[in-house]
FIKOLZA-1660 file (N, C-alpha, C; in steps of 0.1 Angstrom, whole numbers, plus 5000, padded with zeros to 4 digits):
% residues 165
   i   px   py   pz ch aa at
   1 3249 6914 1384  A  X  N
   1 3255 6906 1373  A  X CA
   1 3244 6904 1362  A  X  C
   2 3232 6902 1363  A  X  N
   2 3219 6899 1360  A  X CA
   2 3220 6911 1349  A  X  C
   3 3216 6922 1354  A  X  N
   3 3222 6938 1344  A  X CA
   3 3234 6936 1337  A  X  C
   4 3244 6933 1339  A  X  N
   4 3260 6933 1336  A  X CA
   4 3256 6925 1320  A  X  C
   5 3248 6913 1322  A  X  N
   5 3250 6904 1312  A  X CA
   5 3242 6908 1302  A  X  C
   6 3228 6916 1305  A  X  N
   6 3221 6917 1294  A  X CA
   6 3223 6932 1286  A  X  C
   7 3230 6939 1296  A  X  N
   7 3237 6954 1289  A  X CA
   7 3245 6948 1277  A  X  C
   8 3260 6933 1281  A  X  N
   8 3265 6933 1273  A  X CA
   8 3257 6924 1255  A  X  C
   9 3248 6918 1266  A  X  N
   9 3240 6911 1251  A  X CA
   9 3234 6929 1242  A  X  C
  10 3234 6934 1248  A  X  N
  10 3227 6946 1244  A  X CA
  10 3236 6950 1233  A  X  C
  11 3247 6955 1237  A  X  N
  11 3260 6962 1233  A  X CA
  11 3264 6954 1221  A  X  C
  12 3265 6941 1221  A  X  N
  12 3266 6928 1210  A  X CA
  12 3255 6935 1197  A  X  C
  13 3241 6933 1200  A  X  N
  13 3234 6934 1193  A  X CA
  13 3242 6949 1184  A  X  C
  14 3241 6958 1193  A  X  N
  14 3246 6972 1186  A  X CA
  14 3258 6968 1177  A  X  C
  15 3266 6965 1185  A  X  N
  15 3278 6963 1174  A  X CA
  15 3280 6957 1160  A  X  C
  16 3267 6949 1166  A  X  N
  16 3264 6938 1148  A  X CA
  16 3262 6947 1138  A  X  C
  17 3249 6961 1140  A  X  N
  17 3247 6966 1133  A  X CA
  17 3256 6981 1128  A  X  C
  18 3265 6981 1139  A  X  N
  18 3274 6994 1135  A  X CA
  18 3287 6988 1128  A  X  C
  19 3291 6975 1133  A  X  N
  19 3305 6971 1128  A  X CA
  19 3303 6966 1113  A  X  C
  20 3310 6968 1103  A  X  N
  20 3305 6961 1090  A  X CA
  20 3316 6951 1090  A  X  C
  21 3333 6953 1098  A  X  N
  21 3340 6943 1097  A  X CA
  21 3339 6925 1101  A  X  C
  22 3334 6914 1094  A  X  N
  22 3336 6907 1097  A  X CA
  22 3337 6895 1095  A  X  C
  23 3345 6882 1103  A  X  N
  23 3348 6868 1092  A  X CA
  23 3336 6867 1085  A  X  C
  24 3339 6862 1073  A  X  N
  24 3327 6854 1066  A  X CA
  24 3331 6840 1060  A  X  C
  25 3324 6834 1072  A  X  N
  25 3321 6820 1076  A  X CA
  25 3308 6812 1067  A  X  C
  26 3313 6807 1060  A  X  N
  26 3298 6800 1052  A  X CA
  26 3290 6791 1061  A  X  C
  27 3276 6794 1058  A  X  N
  27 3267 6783 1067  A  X CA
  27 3269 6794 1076  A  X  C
  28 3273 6801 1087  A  X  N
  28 3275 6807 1099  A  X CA
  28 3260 6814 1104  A  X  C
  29 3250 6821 1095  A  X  N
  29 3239 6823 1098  A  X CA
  29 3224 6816 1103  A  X  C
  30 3230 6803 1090  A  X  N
  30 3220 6790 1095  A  X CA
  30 3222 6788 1109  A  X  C
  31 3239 6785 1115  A  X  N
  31 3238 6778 1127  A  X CA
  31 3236 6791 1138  A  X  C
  32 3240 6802 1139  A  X  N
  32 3234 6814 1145  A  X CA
  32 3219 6817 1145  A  X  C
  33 3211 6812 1134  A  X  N
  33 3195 6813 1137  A  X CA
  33 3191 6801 1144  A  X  C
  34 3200 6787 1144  A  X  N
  34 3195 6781 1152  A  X CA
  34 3196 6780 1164  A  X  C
  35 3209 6787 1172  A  X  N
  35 3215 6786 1181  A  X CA
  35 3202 6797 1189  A  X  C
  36 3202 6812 1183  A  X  N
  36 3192 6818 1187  A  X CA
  36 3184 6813 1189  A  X  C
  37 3176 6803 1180  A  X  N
  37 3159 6800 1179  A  X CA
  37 3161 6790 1193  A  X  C
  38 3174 6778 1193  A  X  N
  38 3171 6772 1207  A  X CA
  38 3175 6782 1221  A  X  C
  39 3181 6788 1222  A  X  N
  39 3183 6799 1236  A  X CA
  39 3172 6803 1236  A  X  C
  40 3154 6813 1224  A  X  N
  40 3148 6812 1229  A  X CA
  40 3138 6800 1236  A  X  C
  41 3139 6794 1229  A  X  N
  41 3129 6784 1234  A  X CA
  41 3134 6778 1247  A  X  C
  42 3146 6779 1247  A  X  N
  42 3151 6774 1260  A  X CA
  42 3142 6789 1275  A  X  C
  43 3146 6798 1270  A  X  N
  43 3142 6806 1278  A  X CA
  43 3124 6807 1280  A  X  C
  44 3116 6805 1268  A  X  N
  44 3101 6806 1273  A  X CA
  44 3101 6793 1281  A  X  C
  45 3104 6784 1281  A  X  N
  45 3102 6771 1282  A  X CA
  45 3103 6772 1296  A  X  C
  46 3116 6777 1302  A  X  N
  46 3121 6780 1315  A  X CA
  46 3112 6784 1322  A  X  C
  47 3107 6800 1318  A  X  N
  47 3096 6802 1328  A  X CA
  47 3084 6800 1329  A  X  C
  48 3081 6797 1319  A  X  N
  48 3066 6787 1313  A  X CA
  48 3068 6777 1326  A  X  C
  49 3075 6766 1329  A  X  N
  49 3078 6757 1335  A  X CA
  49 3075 6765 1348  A  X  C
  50 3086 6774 1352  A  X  N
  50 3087 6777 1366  A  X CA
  50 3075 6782 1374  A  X  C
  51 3068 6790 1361  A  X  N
  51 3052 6800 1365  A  X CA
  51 3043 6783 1367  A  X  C
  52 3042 6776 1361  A  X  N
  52 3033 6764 1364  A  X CA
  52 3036 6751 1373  A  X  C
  53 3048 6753 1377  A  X  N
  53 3055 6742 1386  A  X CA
  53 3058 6748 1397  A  X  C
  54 3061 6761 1398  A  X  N
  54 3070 6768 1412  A  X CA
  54 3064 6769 1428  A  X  C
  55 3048 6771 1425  A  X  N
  55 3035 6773 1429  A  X CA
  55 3040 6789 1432  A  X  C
  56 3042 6800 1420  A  X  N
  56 3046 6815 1420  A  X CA
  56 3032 6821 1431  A  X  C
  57 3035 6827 1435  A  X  N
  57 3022 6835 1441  A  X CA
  57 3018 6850 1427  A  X  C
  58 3006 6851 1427  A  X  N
  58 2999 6861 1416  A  X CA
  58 3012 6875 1415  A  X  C
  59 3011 6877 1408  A  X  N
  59 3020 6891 1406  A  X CA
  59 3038 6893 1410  A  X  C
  60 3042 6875 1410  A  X  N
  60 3055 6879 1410  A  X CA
  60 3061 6871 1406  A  X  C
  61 3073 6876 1404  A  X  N
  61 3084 6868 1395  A  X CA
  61 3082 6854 1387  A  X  C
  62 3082 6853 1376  A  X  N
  62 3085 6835 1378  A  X CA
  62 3099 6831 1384  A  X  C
  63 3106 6833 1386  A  X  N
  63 3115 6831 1389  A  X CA
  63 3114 6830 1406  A  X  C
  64 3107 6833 1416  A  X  N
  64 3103 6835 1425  A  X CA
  64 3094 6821 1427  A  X  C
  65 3098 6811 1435  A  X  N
  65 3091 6799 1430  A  X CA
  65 3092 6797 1449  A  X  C
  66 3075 6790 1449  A  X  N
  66 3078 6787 1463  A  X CA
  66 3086 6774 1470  A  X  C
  67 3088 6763 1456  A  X  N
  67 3088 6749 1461  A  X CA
  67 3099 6744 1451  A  X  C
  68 3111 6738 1451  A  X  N
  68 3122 6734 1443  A  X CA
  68 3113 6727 1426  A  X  C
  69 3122 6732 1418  A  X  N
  69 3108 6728 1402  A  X CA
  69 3123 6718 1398  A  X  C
  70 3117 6706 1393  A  X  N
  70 3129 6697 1391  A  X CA
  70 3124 6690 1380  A  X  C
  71 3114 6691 1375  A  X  N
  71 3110 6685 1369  A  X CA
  71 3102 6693 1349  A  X  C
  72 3102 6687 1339  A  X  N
  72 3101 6692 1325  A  X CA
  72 3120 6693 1320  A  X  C
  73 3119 6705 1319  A  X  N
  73 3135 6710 1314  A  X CA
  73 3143 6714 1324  A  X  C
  74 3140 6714 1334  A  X  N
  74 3145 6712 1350  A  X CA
  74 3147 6700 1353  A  X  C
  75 3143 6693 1349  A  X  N
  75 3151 6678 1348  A  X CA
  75 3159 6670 1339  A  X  C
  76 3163 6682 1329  A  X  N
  76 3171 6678 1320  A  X CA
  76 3188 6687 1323  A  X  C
  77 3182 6700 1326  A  X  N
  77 3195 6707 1331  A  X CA
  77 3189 6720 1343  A  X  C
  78 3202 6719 1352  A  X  N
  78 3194 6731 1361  A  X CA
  78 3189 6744 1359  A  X  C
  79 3198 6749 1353  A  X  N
  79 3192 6760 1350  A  X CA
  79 3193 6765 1335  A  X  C
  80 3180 6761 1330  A  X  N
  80 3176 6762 1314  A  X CA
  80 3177 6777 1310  A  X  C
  81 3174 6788 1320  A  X  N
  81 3171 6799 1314  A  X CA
  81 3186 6803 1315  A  X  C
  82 3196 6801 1322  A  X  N
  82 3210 6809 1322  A  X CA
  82 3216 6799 1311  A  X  C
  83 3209 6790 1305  A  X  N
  83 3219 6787 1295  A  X CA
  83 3213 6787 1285  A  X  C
  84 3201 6793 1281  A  X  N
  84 3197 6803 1270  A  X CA
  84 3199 6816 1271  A  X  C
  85 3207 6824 1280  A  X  N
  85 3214 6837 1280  A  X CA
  85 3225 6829 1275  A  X  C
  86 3236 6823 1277  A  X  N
  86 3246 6819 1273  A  X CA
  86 3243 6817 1258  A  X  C
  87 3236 6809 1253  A  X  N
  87 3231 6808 1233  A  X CA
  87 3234 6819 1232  A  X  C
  88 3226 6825 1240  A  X  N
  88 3222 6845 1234  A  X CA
  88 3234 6849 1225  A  X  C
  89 3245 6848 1238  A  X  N
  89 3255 6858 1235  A  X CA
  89 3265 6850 1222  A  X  C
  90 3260 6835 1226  A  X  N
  90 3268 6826 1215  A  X CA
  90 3264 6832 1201  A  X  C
  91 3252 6831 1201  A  X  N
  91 3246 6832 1187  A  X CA
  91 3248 6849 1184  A  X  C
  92 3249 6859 1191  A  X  N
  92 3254 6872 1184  A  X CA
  92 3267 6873 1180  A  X  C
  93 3278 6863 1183  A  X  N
  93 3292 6863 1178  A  X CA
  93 3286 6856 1167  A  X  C
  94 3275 6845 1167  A  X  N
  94 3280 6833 1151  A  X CA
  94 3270 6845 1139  A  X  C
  95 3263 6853 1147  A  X  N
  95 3252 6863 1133  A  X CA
  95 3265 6870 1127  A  X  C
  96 3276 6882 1138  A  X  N
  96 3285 6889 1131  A  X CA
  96 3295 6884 1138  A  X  C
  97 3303 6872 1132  A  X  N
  97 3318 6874 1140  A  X CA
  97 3329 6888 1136  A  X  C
  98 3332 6889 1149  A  X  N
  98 3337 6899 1152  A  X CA
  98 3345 6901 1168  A  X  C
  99 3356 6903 1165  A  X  N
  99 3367 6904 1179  A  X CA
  99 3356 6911 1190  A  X  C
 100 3351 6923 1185  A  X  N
 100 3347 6930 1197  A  X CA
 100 3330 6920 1204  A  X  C
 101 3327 6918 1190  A  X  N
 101 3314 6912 1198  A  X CA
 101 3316 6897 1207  A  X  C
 102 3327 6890 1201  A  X  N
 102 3333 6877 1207  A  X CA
 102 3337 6882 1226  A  X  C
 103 3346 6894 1222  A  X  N
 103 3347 6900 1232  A  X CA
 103 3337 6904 1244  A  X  C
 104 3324 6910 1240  A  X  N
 104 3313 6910 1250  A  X CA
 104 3306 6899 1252  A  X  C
 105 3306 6888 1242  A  X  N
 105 3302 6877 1240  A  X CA
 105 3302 6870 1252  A  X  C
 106 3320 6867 1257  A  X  N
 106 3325 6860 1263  A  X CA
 106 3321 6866 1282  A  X  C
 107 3326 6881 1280  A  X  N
 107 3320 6886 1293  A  X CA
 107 3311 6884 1299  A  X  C
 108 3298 6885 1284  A  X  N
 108 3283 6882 1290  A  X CA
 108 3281 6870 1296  A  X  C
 109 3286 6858 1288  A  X  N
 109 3285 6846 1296  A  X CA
 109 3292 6841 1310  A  X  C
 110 3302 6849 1307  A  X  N
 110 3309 6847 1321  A  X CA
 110 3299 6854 1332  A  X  C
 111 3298 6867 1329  A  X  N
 111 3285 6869 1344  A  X CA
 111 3275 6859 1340  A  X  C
 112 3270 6854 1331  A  X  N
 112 3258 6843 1336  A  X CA
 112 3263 6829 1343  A  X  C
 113 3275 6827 1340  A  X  N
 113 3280 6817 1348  A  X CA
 113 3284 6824 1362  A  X  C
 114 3292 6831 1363  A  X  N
 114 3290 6839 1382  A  X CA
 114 3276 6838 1385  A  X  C
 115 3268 6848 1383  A  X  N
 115 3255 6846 1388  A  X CA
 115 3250 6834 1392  A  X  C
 116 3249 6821 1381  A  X  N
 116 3244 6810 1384  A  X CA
 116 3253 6802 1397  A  X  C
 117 3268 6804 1398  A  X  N
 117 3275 6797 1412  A  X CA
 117 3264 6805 1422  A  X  C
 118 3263 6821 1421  A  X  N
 118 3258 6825 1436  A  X CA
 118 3243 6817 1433  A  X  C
 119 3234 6814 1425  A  X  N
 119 3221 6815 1422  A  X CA
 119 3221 6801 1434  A  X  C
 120 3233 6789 1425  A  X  N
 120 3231 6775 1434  A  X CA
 120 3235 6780 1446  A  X  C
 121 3244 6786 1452  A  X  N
 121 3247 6790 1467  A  X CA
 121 3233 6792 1476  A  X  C
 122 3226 6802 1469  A  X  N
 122 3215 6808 1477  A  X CA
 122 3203 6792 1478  A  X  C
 123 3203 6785 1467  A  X  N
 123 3194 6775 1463  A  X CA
 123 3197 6764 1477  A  X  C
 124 3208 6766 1477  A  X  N
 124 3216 6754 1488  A  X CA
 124 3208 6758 1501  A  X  C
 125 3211 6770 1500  A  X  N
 125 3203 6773 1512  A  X CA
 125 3187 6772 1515  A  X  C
 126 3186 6781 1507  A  X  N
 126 3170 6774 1505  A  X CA
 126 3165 6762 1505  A  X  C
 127 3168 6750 1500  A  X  N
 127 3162 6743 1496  A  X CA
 127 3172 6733 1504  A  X  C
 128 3181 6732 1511  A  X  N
 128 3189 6723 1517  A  X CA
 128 3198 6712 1508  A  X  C
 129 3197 6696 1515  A  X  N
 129 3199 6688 1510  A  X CA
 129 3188 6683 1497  A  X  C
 130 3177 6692 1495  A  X  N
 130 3170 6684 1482  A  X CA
 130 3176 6692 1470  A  X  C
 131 3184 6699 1471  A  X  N
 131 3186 6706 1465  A  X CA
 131 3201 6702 1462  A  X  C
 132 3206 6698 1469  A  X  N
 132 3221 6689 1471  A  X CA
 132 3217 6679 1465  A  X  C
 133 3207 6673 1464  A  X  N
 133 3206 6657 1457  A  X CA
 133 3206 6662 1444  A  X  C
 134 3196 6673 1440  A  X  N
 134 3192 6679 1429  A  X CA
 134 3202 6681 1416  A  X  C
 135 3217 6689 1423  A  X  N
 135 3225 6693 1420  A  X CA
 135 3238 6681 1414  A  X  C
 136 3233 6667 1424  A  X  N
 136 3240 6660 1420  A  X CA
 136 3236 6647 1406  A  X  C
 137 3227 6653 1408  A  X  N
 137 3215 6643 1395  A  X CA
 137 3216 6651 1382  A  X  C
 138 3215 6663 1383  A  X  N
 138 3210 6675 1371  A  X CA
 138 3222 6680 1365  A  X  C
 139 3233 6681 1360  A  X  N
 139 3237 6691 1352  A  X CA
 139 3235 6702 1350  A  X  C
 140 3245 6714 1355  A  X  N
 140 3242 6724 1354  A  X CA
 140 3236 6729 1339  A  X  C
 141 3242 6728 1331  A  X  N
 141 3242 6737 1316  A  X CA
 141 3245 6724 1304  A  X  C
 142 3247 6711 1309  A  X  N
 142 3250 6702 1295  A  X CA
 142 3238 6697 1294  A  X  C
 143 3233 6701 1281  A  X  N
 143 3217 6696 1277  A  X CA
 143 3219 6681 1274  A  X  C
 144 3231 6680 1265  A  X  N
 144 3233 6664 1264  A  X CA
 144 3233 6655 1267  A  X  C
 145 3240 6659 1279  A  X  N
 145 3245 6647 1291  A  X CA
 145 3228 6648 1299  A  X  C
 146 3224 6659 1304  A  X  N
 146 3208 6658 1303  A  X CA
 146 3196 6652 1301  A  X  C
 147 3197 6651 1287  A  X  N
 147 3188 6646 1279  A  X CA
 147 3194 6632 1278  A  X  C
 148 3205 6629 1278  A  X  N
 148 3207 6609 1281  A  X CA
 148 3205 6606 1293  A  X  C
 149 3210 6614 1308  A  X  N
 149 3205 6607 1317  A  X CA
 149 3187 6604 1320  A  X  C
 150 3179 6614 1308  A  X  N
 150 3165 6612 1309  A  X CA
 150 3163 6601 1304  A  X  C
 151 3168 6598 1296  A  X  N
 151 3161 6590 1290  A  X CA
 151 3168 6576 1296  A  X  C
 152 3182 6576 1297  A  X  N
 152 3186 6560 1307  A  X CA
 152 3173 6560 1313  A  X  C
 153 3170 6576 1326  A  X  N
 153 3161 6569 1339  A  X CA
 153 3149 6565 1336  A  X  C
 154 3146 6568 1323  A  X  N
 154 3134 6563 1315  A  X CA
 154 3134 6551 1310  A  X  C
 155 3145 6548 1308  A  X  N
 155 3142 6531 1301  A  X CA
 155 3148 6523 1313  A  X  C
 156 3155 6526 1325  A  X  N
 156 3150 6520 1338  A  X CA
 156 3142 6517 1345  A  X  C
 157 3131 6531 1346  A  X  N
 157 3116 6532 1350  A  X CA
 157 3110 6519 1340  A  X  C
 158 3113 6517 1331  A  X  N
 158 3103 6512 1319  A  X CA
 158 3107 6493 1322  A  X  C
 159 3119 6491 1322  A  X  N
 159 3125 6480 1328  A  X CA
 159 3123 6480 1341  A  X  C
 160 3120 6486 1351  A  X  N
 160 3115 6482 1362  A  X CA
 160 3128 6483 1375  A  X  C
 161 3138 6487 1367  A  X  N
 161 3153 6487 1375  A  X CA
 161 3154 6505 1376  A  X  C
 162 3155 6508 1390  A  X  N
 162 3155 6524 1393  A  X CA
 162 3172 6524 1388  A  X  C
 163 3174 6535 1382  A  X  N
 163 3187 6539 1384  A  X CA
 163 3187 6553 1391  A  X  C
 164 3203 6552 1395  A  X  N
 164 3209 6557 1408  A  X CA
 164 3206 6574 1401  A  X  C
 165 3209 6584 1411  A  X  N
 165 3209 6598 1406  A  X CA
 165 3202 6600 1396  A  X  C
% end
């Protein structure tokens, strides 16, 4: 799936440049370079995080993490890097809208959402019930919802009252 998604972000990119048909949406480039600019940052950030929190052993994957990472952007949403692949493909429909690239668009993100159900399956396993707690605290992919339950458990921490999840 992993391949499946980034062939179709691939295929997107191509199409921007071969297709000339397309809506024109005012503003549509601003919010497509932002949408890009955050999916990257979402993505260095991810592994940056994972390579310095995972305890990686030398020469492999970040993504290859020996110890559950819950914490930076992992404690705002589970998995930051599959929903900076998801921007990805968002932001190549908002550069050229276009049926066909909407079309791989949508594919690509769908395999990044498949992969991430098997990604938690395997995590379940690995990692057990902390990982079950983890899952019930963290939001998969909503930065929003995310980013408020940080900051509630932060102005609980700060008041002295733990909140729950």
């Amino acid at each position: 799936m992993h391949y499946l998604s980034g062939a179709l972000l691939l295929a997107q990119v191509a199409l921007m440049w071969v297709l000339n048909a397309s809506i024109d949406v005012m503003g549509h480039q601003y919010l497509a370079w932002a949408v890009w600019l955050g999916s990257a940052i979402l993505l260095v950030v991810s592994m940056l995080t994972l390579r310095s929190k995972g305890q990686v052993q030398a020469g492999r994957s970040c993504v290859e993490t020996e110890v559950l990472v819950a914490t930076g952007v992992y404690g705002v949403v589970r998995h930051p890097m599959y929903l900076g692949w998801i921007l990805m493909h968002i932001a190549m429909v908002l550069f050229k809208p276009n049926w066909m690239i909407a079309i791989l668009g949508i594919a690509g993100a769908a395999c990044v959402y498949l992969f991430t159900v098997q990604e938690e399956a395997r995590l379940c396993e690995q990692y057990g019930e902390s990982y079950g707690s983890y899952m019930r605290a963290v939001p998969r992919f909503n930065l929003l919802a995310g980013t408020i339950r940080l900051f509630l458990k932060r102005g609980a921490e700060d008041r002295g009252t733990p909140l729950q999840g």
